[in-house]
gemmi code that builds the backbone of each chain (N, CA, C; Angstrom):
import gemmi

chains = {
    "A": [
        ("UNK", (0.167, -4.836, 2.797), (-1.214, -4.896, 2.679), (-1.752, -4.320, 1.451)),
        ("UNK", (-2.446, -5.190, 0.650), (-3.601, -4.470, -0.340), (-4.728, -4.190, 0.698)),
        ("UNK", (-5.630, -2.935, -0.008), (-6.229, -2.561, 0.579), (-7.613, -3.996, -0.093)),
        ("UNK", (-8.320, -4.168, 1.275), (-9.117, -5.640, 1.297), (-10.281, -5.197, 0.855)),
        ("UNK", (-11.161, -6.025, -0.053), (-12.362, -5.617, -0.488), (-13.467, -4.810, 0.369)),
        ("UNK", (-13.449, -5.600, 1.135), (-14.536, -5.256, 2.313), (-13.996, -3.990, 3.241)),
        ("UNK", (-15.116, -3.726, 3.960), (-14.671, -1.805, 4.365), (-13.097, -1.737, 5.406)),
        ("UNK", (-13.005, -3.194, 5.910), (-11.845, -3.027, 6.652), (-10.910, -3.139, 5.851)),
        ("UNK", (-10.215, -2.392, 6.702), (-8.732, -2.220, 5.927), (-7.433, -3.027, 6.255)),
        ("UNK", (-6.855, -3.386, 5.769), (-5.724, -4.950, 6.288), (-4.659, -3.781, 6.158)),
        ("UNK", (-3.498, -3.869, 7.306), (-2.330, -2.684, 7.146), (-1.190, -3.731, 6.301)),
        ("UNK", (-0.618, -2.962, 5.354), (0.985, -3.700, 5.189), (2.344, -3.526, 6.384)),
        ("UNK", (2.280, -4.488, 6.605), (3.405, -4.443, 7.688), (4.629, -3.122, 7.303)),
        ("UNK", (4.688, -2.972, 6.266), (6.053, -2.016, 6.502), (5.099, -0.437, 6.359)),
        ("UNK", (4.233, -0.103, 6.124), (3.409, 0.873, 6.131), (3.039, 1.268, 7.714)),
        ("UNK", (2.472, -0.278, 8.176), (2.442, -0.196, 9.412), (2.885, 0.786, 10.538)),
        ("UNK", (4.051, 0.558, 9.857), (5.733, 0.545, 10.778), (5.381, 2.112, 10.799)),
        ("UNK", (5.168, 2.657, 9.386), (5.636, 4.376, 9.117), (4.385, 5.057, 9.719)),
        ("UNK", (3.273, 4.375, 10.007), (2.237, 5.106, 10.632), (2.790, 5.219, 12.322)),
        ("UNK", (3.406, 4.023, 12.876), (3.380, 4.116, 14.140), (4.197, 5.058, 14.381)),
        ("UNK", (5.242, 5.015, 13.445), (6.467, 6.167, 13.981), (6.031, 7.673, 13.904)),
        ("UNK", (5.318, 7.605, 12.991), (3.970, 9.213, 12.663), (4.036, 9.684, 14.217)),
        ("UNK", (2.835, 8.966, 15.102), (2.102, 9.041, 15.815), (3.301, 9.352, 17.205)),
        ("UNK", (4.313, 8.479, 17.279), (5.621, 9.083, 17.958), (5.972, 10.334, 17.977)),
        ("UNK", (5.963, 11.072, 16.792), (6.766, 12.683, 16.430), (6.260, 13.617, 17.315)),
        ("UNK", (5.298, 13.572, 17.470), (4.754, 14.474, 18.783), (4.967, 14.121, 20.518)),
        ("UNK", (5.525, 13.625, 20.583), (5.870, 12.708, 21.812), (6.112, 11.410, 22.135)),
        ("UNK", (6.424, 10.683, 23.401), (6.424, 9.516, 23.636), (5.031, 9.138, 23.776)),
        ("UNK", (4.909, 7.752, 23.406), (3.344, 7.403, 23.617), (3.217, 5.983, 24.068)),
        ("UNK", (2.289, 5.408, 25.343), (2.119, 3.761, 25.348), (1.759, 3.129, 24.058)),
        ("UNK", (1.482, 1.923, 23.900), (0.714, 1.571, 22.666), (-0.622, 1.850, 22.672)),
        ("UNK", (-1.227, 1.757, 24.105), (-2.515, 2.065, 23.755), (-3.096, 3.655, 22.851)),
        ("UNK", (-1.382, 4.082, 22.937), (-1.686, 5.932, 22.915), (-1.520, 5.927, 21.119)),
        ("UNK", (-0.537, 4.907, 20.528), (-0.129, 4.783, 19.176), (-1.730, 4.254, 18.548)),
        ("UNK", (-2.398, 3.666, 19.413), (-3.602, 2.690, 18.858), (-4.775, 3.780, 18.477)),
        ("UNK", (-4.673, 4.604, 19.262), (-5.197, 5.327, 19.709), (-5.036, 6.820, 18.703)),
        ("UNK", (-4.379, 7.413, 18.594), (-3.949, 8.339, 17.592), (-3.946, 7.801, 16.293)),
        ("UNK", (-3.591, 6.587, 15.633), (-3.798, 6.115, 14.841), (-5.757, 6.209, 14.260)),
        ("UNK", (-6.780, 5.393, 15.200), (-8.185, 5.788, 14.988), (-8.523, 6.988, 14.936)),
        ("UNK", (-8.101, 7.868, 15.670), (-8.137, 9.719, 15.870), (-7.835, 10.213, 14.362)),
        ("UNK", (-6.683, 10.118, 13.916), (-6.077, 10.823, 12.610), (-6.915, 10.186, 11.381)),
        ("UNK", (-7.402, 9.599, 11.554), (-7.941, 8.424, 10.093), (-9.617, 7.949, 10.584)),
        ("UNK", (-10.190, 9.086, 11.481), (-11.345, 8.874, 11.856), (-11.748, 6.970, 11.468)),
        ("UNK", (-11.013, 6.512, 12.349), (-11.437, 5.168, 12.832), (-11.279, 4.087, 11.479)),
        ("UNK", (-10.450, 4.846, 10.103), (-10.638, 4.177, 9.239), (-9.229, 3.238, 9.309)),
        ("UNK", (-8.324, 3.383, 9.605), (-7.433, 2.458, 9.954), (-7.396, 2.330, 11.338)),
        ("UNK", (-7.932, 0.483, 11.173), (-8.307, 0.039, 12.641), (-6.702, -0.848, 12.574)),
        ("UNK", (-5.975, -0.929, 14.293), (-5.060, -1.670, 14.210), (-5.108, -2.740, 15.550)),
        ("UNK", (-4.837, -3.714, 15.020), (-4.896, -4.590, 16.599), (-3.579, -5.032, 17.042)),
        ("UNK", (-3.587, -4.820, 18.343), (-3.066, -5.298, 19.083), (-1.848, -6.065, 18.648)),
        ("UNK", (-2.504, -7.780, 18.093), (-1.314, -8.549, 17.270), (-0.861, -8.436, 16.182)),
        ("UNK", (-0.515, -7.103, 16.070), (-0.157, -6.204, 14.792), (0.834, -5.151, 15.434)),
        ("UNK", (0.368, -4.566, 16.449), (1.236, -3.208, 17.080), (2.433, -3.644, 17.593)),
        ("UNK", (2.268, -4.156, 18.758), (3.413, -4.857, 19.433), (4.416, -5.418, 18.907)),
        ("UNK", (4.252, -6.337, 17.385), (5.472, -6.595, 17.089), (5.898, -5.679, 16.027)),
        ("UNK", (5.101, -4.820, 15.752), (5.842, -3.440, 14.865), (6.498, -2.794, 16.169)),
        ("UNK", (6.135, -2.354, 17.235), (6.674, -1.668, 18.107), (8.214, -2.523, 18.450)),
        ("UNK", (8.301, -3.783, 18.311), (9.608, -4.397, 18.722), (10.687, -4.490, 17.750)),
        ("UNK", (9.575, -4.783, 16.060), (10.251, -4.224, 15.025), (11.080, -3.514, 14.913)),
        ("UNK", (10.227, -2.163, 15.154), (11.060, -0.921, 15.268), (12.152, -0.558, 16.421)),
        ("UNK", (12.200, -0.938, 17.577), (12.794, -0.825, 18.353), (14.127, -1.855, 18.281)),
        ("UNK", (14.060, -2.944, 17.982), (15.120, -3.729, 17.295), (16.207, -3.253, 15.859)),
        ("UNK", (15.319, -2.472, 15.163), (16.247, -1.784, 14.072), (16.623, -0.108, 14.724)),
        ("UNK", (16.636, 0.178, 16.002), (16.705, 1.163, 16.702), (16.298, 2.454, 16.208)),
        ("UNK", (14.808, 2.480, 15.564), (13.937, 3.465, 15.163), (13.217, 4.351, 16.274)),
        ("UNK", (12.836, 3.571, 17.305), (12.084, 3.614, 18.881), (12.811, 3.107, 19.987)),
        ("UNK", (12.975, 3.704, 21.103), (13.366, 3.399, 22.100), (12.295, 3.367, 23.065)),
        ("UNK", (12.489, 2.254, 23.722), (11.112, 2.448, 25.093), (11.808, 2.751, 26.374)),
        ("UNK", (10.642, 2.782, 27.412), (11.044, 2.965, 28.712), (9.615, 2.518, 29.501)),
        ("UNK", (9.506, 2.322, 30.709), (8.445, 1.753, 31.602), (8.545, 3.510, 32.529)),
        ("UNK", (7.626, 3.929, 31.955), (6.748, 5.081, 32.921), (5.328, 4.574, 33.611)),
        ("UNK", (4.526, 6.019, 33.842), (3.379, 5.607, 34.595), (2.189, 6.542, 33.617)),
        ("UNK", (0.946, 5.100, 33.284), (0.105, 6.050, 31.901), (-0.769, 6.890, 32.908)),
        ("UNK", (-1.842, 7.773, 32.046), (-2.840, 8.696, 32.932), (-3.345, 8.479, 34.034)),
        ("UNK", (-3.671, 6.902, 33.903), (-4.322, 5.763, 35.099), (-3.216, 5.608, 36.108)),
        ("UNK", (-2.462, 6.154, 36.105), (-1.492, 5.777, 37.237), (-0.712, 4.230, 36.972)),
        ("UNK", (-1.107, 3.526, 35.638), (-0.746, 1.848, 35.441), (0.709, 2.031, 34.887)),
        ("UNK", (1.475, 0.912, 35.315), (2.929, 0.906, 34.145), (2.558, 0.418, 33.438)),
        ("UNK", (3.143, 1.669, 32.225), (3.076, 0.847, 30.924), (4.380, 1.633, 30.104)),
        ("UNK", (4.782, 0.736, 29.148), (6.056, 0.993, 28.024), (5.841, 2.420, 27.078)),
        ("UNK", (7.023, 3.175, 27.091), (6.531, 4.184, 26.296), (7.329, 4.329, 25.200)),
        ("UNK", (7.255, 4.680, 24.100), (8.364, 4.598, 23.097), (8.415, 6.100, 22.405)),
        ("UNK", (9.569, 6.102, 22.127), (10.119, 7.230, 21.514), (10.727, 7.093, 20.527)),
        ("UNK", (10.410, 8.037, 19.926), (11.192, 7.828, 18.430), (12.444, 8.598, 18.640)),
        ("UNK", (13.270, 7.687, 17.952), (14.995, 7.799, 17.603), (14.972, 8.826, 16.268)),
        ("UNK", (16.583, 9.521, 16.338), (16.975, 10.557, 15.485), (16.786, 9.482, 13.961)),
        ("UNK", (17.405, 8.117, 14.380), (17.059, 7.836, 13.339), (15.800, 6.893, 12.945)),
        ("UNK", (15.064, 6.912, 13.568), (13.630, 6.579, 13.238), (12.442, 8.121, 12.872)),
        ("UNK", (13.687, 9.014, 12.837), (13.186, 10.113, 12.827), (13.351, 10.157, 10.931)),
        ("UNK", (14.691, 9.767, 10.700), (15.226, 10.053, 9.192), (14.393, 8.966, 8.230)),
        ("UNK", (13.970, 7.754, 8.941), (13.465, 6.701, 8.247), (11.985, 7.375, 7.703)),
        ("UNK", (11.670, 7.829, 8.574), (10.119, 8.390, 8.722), (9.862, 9.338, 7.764)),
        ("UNK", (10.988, 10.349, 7.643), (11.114, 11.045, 6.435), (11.194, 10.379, 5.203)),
        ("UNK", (12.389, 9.501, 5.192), (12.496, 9.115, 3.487), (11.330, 8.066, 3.091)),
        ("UNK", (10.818, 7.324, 3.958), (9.335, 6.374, 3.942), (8.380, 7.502, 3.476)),
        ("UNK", (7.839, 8.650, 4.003), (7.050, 8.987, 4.012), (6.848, 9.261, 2.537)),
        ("UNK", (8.362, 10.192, 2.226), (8.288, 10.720, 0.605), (8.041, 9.626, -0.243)),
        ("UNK", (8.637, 8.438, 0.018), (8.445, 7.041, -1.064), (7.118, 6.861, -0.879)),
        ("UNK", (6.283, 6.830, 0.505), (4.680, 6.658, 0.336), (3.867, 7.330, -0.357)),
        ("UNK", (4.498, 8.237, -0.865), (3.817, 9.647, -1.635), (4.069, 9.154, -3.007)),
        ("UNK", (5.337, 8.870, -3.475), (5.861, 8.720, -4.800), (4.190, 7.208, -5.019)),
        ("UNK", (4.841, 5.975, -4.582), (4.094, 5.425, -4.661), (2.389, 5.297, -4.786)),
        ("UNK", (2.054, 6.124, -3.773), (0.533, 6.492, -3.763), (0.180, 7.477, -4.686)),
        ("UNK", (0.912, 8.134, -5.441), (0.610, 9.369, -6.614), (0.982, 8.252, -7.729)),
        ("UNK", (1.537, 7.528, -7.582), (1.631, 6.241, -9.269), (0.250, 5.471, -9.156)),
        ("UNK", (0.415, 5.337, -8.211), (-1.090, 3.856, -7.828), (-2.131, 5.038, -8.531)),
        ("UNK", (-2.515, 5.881, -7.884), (-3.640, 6.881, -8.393), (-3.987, 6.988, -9.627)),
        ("UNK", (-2.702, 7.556, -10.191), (-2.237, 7.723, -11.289), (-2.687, 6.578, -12.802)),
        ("UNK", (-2.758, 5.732, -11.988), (-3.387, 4.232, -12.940), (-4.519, 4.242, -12.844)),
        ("UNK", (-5.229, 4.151, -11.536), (-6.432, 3.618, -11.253), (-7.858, 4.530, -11.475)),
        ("UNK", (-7.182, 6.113, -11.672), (-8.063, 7.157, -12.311), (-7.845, 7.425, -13.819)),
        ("UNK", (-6.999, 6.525, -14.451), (-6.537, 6.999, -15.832), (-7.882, 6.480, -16.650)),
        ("UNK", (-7.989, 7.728, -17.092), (-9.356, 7.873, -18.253), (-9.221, 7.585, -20.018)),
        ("UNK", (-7.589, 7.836, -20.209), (-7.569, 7.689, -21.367), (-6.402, 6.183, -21.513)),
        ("UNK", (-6.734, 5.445, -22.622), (-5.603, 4.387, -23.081), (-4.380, 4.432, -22.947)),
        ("UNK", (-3.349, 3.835, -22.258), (-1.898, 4.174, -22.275), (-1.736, 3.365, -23.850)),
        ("UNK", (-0.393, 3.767, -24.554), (-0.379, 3.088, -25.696), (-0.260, 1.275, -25.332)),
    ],
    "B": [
        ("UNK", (2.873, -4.398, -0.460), (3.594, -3.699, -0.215), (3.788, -2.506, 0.443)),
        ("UNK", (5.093, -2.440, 0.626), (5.630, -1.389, 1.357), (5.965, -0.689, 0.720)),
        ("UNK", (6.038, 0.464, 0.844), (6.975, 1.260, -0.286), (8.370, 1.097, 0.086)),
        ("UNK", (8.817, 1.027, -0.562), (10.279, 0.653, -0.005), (11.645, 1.987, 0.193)),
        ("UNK", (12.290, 1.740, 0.762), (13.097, 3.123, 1.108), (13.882, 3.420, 0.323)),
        ("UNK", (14.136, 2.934, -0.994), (15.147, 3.779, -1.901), (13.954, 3.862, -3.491)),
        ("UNK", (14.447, 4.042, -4.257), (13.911, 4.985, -4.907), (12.390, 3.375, -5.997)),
        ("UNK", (13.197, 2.224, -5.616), (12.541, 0.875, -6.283), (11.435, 0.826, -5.500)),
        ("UNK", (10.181, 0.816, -6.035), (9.142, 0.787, -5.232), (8.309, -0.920, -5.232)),
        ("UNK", (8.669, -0.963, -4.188), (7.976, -2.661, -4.172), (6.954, -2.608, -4.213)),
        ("UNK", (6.171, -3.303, -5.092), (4.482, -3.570, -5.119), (3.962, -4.848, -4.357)),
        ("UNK", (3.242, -4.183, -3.782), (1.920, -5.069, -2.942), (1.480, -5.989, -3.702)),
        ("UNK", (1.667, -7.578, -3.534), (0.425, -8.202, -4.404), (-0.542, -8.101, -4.677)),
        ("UNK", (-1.641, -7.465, -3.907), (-3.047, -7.462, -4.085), (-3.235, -6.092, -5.041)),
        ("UNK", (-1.887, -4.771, -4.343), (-2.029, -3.636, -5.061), (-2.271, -4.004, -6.886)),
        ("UNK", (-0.905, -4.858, -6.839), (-0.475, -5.282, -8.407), (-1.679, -5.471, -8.974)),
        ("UNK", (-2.576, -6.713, -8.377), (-3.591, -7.260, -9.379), (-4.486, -6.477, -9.285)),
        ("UNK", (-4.609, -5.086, -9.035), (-5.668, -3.834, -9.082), (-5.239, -3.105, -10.208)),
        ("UNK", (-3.883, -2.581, -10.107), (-3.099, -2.391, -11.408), (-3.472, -2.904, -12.954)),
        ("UNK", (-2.961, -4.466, -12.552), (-2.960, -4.818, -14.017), (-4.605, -4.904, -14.556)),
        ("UNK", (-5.262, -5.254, -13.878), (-6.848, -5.620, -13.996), (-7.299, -4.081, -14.780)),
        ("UNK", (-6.708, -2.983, -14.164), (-7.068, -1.569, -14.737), (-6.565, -0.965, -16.077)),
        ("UNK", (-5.462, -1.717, -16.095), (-4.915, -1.698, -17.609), (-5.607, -2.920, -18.448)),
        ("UNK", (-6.654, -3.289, -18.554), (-6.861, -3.880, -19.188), (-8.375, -3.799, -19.503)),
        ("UNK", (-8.802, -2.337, -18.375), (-10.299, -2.152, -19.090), (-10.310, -1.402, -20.314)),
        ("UNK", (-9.242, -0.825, -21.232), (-9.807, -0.478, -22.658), (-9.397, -1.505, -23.289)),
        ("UNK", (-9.434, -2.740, -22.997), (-9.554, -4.102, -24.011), (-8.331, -4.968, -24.037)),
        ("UNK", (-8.529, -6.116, -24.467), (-7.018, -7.192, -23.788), (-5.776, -6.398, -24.330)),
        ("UNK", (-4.788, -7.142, -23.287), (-3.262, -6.936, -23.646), (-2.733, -7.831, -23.080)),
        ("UNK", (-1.810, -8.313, -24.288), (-0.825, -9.569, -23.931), (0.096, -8.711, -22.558)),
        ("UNK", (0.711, -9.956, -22.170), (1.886, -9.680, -20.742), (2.696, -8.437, -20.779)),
        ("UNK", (3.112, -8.227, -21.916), (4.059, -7.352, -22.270), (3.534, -5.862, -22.346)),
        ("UNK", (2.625, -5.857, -23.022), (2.008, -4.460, -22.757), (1.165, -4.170, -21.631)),
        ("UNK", (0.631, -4.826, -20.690), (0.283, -4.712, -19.453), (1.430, -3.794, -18.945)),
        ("UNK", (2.699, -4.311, -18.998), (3.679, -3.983, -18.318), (4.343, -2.419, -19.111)),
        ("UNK", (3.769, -1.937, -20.128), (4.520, -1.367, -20.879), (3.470, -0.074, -20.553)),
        ("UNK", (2.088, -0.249, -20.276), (1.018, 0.296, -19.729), (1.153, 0.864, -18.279)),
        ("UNK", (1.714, 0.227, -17.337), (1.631, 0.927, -16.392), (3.244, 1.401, -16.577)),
        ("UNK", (3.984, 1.743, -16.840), (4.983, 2.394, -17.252), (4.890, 3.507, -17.608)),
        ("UNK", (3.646, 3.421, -18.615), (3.589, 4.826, -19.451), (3.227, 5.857, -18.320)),
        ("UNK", (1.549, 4.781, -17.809), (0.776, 5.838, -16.990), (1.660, 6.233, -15.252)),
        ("UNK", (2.416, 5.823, -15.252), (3.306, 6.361, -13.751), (4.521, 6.940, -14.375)),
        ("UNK", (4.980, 7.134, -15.573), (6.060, 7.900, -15.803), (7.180, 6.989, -15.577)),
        ("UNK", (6.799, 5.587, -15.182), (7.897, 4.644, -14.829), (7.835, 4.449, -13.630)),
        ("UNK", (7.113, 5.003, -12.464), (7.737, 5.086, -11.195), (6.930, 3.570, -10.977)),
        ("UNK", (6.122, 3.275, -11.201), (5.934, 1.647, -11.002), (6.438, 0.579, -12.258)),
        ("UNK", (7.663, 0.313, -11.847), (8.370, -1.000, -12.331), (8.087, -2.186, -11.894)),
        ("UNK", (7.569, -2.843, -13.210), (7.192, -4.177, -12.721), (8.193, -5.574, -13.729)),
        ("UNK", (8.044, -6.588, -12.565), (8.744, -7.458, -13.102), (8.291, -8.271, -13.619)),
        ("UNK", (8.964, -9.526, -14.715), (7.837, -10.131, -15.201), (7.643, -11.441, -14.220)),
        ("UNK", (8.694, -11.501, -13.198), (8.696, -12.208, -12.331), (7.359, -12.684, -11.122)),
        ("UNK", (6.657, -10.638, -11.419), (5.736, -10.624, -10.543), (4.276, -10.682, -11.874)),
        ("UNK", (4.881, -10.186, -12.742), (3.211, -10.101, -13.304), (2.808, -11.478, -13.719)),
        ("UNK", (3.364, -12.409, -14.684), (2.911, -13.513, -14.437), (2.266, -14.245, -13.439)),
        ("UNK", (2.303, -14.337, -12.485), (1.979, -15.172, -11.520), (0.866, -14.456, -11.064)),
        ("UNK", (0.556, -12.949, -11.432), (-0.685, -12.192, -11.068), (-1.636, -12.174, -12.281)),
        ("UNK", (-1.349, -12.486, -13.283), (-2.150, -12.630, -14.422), (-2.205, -14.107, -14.073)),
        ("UNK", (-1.869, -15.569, -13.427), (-2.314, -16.468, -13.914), (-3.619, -15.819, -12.418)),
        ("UNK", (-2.878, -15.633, -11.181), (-3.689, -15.617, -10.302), (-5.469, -14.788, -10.734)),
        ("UNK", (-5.126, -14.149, -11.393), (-6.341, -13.673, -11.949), (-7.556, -14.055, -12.579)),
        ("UNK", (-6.694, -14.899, -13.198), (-7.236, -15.631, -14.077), (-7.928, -17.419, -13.355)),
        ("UNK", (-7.057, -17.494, -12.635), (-7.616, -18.738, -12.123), (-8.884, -18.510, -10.645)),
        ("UNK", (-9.224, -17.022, -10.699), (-10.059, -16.235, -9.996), (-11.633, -15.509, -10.331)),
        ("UNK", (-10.964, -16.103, -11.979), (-12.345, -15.603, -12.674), (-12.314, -14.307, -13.277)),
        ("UNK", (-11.228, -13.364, -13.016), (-10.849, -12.255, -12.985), (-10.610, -11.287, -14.296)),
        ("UNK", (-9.845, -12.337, -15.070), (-9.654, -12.281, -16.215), (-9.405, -13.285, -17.336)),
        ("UNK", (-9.435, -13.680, -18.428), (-9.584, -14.510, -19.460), (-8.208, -14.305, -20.464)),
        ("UNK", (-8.271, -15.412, -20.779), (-6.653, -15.546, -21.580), (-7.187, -16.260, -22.763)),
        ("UNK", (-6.233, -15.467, -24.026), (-6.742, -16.797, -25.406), (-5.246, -15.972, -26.077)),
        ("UNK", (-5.063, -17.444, -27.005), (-3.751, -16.754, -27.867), (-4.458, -15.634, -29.234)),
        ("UNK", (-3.457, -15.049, -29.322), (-3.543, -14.490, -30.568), (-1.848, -14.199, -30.938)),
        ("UNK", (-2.249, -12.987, -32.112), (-0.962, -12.311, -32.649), (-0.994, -10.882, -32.540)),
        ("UNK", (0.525, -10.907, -32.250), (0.913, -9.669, -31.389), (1.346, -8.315, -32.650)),
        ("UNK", (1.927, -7.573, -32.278), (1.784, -6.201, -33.357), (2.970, -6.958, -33.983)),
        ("UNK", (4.059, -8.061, -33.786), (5.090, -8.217, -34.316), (4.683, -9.774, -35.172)),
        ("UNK", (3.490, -10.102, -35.198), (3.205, -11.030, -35.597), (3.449, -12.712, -35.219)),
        ("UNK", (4.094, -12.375, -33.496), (4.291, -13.329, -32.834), (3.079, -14.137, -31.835)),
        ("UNK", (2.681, -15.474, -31.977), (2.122, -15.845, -30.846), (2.232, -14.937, -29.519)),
        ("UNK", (1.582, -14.815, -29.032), (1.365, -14.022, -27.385), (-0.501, -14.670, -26.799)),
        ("UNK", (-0.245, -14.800, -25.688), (-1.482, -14.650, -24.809), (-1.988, -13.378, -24.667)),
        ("UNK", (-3.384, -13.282, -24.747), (-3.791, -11.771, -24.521), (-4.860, -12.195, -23.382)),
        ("UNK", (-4.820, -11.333, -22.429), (-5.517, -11.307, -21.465), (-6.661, -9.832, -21.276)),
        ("UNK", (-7.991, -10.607, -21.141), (-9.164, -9.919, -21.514), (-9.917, -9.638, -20.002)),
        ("UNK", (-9.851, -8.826, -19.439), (-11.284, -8.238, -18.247), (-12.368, -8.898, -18.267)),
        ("UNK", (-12.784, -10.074, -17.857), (-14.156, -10.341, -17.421), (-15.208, -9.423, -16.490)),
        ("UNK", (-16.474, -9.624, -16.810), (-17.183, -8.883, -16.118), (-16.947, -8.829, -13.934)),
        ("UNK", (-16.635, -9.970, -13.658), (-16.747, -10.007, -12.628), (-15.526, -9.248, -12.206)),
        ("UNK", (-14.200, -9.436, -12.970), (-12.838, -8.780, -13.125), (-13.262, -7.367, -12.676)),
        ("UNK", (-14.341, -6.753, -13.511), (-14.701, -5.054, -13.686), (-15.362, -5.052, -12.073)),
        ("UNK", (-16.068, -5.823, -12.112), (-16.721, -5.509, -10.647), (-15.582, -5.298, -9.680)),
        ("UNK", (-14.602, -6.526, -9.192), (-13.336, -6.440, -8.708), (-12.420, -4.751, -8.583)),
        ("UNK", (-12.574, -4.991, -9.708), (-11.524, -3.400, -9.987), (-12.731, -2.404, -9.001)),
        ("UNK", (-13.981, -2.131, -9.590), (-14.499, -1.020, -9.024), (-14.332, -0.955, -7.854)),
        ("UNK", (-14.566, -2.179, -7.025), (-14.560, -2.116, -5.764), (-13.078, -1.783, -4.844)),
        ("UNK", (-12.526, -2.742, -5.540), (-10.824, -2.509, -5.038), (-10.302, -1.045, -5.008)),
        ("UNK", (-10.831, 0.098, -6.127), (-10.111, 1.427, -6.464), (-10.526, 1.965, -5.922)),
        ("UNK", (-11.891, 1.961, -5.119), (-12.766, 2.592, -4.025), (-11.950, 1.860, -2.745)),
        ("UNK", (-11.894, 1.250, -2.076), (-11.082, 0.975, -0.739), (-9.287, 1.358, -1.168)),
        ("UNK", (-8.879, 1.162, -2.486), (-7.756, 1.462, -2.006), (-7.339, 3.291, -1.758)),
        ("UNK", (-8.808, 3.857, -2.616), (-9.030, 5.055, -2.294), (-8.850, 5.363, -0.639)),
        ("UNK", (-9.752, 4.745, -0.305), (-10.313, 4.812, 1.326), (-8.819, 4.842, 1.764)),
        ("UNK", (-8.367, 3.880, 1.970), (-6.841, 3.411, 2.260), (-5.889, 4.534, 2.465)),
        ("UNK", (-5.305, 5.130, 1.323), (-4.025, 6.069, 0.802), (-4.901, 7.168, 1.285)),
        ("UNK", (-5.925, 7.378, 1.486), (-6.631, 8.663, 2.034), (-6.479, 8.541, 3.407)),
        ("UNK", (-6.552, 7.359, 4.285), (-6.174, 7.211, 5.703), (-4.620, 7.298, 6.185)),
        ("UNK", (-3.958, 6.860, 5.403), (-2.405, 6.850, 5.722), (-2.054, 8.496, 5.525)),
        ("UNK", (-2.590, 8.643, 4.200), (-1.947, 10.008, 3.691), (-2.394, 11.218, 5.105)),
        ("UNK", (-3.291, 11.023, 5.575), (-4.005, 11.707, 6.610), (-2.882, 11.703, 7.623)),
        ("UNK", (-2.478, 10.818, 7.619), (-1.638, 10.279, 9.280), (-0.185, 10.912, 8.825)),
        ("UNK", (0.577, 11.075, 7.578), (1.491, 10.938, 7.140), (1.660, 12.741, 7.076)),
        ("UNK", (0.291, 13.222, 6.564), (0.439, 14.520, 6.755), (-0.148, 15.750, 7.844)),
        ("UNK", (-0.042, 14.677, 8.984), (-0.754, 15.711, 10.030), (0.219, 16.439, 10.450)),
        ("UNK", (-0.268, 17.330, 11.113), (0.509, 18.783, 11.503), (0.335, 19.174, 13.537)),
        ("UNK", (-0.806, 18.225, 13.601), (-1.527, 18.566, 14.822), (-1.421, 17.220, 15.571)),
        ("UNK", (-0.773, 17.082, 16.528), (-0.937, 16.160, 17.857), (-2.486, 15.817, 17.852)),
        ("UNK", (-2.665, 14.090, 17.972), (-4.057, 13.555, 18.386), (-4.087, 13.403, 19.556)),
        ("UNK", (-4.932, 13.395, 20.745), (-4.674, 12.588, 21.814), (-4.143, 11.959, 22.112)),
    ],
}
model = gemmi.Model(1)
for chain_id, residues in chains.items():
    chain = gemmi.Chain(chain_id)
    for i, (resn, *xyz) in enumerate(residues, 1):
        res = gemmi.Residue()
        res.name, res.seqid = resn, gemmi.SeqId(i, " ")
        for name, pos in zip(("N", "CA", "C"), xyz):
            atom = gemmi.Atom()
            atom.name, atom.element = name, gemmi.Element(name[0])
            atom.pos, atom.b_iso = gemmi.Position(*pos), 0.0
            res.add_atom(atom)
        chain.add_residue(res)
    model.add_chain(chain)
structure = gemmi.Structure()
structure.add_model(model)
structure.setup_entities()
């Protein structure tokens, strides 16, 4: 995802991925709970839907980053809970630092005041 | 883009044409120094190909974005130089403000410390 002109924000699928696993580190969570912590941490500025989560959640669980299970949410409803893996634990780390490298270059251009040669 | 997990950082298309559009508000630059420009200003950590910038300089251009005319280069060779149109500048302002918004929402999520709901 480039970030889209207009105030909403379009996610890049592999960014996606490193936010949901974020929101994992503190526990197992349904999706509604990933959807959910996601608006919480980013005061509502990264909105995510639905046909966006789910197949990051299978994403990830297919490259065995997340593991799920069928518990019971607050409501007493079944729903899927996922957990993050030791190694969706290591991914999360080395993503995160590359999101940093990356987002300190992007900056790095887009505030530059003086001429590069 | 994603940032990608080893040290090559893949660029976002839309990121890119925010990039190059920004190297080109202190006045045109042929292909080559576009590319030689954001090099300087990231220390290198954004490598670009010419695989990708072409096709974002024509896209630009066939967007209104930016303007192309030949000239001669510091080596006295034919080159295209590509010039910032006004609407280009509008583009950029707006784009560096959401992608602000953006890397300020992830970075939020990426560096929390505290469980959300």
């Amino acid at each position: 995802m480039a970030p889209a002109p207009d105030s909403s924000v379009e996610l890049l699928q592999g960014t996606l991925d490193v936010l949901v696993l974020k929101t994992l580190t503190w526990g197992p969570r349904h999706g509604y709970g990933v959807v959910r912590a996601l608006h919480q941490l980013t005061d509502d500025v990264l909105r995510i839907e639905e046909g966006s989560l789910y197949p990051a959640l299978h994403r990830l669980e297919r490259r065995g980053l997340v593991e799920s299970e069928w518990g019971l949410s607050e409501n007493n409803r079944r729903a899927k809970y996922y957990r993050l893996t030791a190694d969706g634990r290591r991914y999360l780390r080395a993503e995160t630092s590359s999101w940093s490298t990356f987002a300190d270059a992007v900056s790095k251009v887009l505030t530059a005041t003086v001429a590069p040669a």
